[in-house]
C-alpha positions as CSV (number, residue, x, y, z in Angstrom):
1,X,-19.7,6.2,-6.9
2,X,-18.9,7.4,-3.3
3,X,-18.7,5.8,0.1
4,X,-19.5,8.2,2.9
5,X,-18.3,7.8,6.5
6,X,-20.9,9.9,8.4
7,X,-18.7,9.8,11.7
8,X,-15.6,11.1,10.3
9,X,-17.0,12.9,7.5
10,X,-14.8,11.1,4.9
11,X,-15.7,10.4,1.3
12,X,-14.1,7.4,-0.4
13,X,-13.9,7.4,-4.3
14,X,-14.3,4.0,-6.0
15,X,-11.4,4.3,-8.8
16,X,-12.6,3.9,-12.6
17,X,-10.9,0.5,-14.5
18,X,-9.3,2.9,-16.7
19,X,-7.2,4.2,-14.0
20,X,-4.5,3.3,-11.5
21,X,-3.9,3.7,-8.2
22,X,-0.5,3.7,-6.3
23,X,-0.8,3.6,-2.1
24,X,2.1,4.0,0.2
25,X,3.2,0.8,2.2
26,X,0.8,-0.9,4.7
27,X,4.0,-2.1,6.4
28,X,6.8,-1.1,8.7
29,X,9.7,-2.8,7.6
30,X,10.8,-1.5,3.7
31,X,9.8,-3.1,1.0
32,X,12.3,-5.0,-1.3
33,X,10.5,-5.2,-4.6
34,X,7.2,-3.3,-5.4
35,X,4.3,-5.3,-5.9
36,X,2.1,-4.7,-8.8
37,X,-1.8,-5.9,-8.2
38,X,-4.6,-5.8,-10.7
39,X,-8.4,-5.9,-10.2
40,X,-8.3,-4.7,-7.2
41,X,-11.5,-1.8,-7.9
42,X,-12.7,-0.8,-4.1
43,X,-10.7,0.2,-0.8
44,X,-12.0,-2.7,0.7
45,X,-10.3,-4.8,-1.8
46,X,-7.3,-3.5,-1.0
47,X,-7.2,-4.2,2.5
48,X,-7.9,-7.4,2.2
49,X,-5.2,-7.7,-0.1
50,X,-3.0,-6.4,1.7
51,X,-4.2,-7.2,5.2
52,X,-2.6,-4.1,7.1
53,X,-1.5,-4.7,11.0
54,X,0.8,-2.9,13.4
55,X,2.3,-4.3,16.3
56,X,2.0,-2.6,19.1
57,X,4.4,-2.3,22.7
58,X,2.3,-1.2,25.6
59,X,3.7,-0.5,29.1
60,X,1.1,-0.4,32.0
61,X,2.0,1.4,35.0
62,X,4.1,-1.3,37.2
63,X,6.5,-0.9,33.8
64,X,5.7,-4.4,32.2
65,X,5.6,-4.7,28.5
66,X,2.4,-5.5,26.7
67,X,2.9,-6.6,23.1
68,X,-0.1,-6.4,20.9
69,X,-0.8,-7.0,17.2
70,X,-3.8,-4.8,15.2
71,X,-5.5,-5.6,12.1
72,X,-6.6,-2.9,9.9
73,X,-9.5,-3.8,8.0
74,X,-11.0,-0.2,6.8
75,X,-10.3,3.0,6.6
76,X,-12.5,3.8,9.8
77,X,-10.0,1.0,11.8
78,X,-7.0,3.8,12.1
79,X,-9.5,6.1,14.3
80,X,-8.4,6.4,17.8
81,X,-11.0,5.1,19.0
82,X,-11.4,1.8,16.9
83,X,-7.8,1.3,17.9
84,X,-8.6,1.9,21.2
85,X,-12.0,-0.7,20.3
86,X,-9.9,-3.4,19.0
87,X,-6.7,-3.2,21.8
88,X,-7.1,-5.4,24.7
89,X,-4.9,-3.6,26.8
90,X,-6.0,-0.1,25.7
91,X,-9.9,-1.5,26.6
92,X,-8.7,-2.3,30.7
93,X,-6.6,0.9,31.0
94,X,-10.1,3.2,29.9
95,X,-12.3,1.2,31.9
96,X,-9.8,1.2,34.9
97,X,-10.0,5.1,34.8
98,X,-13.3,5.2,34.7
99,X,-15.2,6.2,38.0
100,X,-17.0,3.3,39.5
């Protein structure tokens, strides 16, 4: 069974119960001890297992820092333009060069 992302023209593969899957770290800072989850079947699963999020530092142009945290709840949320969706700041600086 398949999940497809029209928009990005992604396929996502649901993985069998007879198999196992090992991701890379959803975090920045390094990871002590491996964790080892089971049951976990879809990708959506995973993320909200894991709960993925980035903090991000923003400077706008009169040099102040703009400190932002983003939550990653699919696949589709690492797009440039869901990030760009979901950030505050990122939302005011496209509309602000936008012509009026």
């Amino acid at each position: 069974m398949s999940d497809a992302n029209a928009q990005a023209g992604e396929t996502l593969n649901h993985i069998s119960a007879n198999r196992t899957l090992i991701a890379k770290k959803f975090t920045v800072g390094d990871v002590l001890k491996p964790e080892v989850v089971h049951g976990l079947q879809t990708v959506s699963q995973v993320f909200e297992h894991y709960r993925p999020a980035l903090e991000f530092r923003f400077e706008d142009a009169g040099g102040f820092t703009h400190l932002e945290e983003l939550k990653f709840k699919s696949v589709d949320d690492f797009s440039w333009s869901s990030i760009n969706r979901h950030s505050h700041f990122l939302t005011r600086q496209t509309a602000k060069r936008r012509p009026i």
